[in-house]
C-alpha positions as CSV (number, residue, x, y, z in Angstrom):
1,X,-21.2,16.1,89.1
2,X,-20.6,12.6,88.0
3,X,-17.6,10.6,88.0
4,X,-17.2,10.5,84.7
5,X,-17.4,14.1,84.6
6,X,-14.8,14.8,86.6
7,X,-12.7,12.5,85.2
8,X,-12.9,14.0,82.0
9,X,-12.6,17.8,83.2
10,X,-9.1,16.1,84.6
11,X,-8.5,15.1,81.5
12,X,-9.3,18.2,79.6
13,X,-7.0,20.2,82.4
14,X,-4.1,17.9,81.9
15,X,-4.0,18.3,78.1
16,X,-4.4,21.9,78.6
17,X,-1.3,22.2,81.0
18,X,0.4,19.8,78.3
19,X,-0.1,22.5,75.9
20,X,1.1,25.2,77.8
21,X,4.1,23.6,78.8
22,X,5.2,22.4,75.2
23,X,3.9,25.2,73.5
24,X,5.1,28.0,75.4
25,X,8.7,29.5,76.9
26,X,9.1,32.7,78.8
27,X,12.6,34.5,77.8
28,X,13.9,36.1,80.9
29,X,15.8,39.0,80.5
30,X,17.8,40.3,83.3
31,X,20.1,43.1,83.5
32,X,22.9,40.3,84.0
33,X,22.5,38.7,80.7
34,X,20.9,41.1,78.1
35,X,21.9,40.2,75.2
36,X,22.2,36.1,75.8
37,X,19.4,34.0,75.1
38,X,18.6,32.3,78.3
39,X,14.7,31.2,78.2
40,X,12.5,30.4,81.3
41,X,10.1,27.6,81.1
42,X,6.8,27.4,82.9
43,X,8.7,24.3,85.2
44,X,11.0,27.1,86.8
45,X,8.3,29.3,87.5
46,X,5.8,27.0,89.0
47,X,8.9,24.6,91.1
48,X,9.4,28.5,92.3
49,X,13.1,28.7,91.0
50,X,12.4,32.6,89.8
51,X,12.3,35.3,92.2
52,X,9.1,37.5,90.9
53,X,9.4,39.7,94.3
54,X,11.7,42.5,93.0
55,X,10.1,42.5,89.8
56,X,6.7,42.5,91.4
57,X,7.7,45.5,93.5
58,X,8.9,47.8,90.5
59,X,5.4,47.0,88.7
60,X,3.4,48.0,92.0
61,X,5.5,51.0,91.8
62,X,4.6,52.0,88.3
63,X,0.8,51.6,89.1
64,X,0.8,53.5,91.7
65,X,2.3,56.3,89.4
66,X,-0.1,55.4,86.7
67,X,-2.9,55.4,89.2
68,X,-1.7,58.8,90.9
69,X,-1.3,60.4,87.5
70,X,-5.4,59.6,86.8
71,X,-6.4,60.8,90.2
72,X,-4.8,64.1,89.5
73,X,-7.2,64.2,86.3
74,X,-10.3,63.1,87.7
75,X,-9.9,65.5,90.9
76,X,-9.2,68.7,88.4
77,X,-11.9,67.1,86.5
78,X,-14.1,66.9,89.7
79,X,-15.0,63.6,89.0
80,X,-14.7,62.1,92.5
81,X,-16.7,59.1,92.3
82,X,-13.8,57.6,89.6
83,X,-11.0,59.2,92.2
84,X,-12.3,57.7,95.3
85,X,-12.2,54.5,93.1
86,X,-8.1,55.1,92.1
87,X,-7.4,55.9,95.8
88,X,-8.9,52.5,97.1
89,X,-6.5,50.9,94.6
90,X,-3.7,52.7,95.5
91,X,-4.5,51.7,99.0
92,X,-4.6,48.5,98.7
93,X,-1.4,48.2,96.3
94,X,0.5,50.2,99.3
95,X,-0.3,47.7,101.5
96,X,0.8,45.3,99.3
97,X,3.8,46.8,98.5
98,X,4.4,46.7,102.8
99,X,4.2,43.3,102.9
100,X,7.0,42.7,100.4
């Protein structure tokens, strides 16, 4: 790739993140201040000033139900290609969920 290639991808990125940023703010919605109207911009998620751990946690948790709920179909559907699929992913969302 050419210098003046990259130099324009760059520029392309940069104008893209400028969008993002100006264009778009996350409302964040806590169980201490439901009902305020306290927004989240991209700035506090990327400088790390949000804590996505315990949400993180809750939406492995609901997977794993989802993902149990279809293994229970495809095993009384005996499809057990699809169910060997959903228990790798459960796997691997387990250990994730061990890390945390």
């Amino acid at each position: 790739m050419e210098e003046k290639d990259i130099l324009f991808a760059n520029f392309i990125a940069d104008l893209v993140v400028q969008k993002l940023h100006n264009d778009f703010d996350f409302k964040l919605i806590t169980q201490e201040n439901v009902g305020m109207d306290e927004k989240l911009s991209i700035d506090d998620v990327l400088n790390g000033e949000l804590n996505l751990e315990d949400d993180m946690e809750e939406k492995l948790i609901a997977e794993i139900a989802r993902l149990t709920t279809l293994l229970t179909i495809y095993e009384d559907k005996e499809q057990y290609e699809k169910a060997n699929i959903v228990k790798n992913k459960i796997r691997i969302i387990n250990q994730k969920l061990n890390r945390l």
